[in-house]
C-alpha atoms as one frame of an Amber mdcrd trajectory, in Angstrom:
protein
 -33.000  59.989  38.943 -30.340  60.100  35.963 -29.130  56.785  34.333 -25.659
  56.460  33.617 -25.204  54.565  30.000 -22.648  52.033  29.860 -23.186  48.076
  29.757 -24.290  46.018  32.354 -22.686  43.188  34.171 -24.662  40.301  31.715
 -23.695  42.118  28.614 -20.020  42.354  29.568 -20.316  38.419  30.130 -21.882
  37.741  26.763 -19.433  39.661  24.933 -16.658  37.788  26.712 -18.200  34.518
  26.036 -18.118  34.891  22.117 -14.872  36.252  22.247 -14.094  33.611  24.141
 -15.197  31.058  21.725 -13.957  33.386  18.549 -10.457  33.035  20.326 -10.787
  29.300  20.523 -11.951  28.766  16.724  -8.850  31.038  15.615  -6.546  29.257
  18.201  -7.626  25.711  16.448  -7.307  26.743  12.794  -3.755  27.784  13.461
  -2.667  24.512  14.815  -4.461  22.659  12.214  -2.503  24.775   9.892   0.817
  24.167  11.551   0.180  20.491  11.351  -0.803  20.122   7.714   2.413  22.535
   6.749   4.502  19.693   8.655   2.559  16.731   7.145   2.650  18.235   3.611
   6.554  19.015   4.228   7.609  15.357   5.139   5.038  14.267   1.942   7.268
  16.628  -0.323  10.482  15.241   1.113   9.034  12.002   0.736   7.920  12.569
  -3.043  11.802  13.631  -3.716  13.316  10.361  -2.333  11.052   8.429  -4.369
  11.558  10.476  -7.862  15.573  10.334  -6.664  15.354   6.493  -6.417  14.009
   6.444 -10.047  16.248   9.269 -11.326  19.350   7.358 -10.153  18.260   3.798
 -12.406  17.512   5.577 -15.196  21.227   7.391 -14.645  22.611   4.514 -13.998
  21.287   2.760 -16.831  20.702  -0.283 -14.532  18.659  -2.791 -15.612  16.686
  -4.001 -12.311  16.183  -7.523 -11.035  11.959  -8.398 -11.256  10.929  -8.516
  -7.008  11.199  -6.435  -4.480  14.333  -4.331  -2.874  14.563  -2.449   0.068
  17.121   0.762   0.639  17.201   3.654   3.094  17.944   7.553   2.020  18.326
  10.356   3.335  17.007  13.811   2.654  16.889  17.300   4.633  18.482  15.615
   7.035  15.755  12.960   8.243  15.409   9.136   7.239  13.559   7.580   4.716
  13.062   3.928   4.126  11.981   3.089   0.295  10.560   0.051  -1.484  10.778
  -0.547  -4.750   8.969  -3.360  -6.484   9.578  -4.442 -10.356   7.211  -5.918
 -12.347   7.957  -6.681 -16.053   5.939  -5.165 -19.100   4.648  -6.351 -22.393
   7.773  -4.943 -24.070  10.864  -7.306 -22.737  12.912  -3.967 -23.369  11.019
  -2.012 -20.243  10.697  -2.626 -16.365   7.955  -1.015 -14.745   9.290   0.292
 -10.950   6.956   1.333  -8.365   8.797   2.778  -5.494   7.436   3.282  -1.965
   8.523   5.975   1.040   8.096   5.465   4.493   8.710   7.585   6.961  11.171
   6.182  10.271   7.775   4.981  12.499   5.176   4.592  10.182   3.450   2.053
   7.931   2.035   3.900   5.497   3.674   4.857   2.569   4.418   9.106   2.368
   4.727   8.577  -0.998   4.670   6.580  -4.165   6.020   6.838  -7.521   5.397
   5.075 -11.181   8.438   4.364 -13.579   9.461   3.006 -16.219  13.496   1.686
 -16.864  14.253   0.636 -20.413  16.854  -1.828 -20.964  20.362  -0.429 -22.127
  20.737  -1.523 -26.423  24.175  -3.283 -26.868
């Protein structure tokens, strides 16, 4: 009796069970990817309210008020709300301005920026 070659019915299965889970592995890292492009996209968007926010007091050459405000901005077309906080420095000539960015539903901050102002000369 001659034996045909070819694969039987359990190795077929096999193989289609670790391509099975190969597919699913591959399947996963691309979402995770997908997600963490979106996540580091609203962080970068975030980033340039926050570096606008100090941009536009230096600019301005405004001298901030010590405390806290509170503003909204927008950029690429989404909404941003931003804190800022002022706290004075050893130098009465600078303000150091910490400025926060949240995004329209959450509370944490997206991202957060260090500056300092410095006090227009007369």
């Amino acid at each position: 009796m001659k034996r045909l070659a070819g694969f039987t019915l359990l190795e077929c299965v096999i193989a289609l069970a670790i391509l099975a889970v190969a597919m699913t592995s591959a399947l996963r890292a691309a979402g995770n990817t997908a997600q963490s492009s979106a996540a580091l996209k609203e962080r970068t968007l975030a980033g340039w309210v926050a570096q606008n926010r100090l941009a536009e007091l230096r600019a301005t050459a405004a001298w901030p008020a010590l405390g806290r405000n509170e503003g909204q901005a927008m950029q690429a077309g989404r909404s941003y709300r931003w804190r800022e906080e002022v706290h004075p420095t050893p130098n009465p000539l600078f303000r150091r301005v910490e400025v926060r960015v949240f995004g329209e539903a959450g509370p944490a901050a997206l991202a957060q920026f260090s500056g300092f102002v410095v006090r227009p000369l007369r």
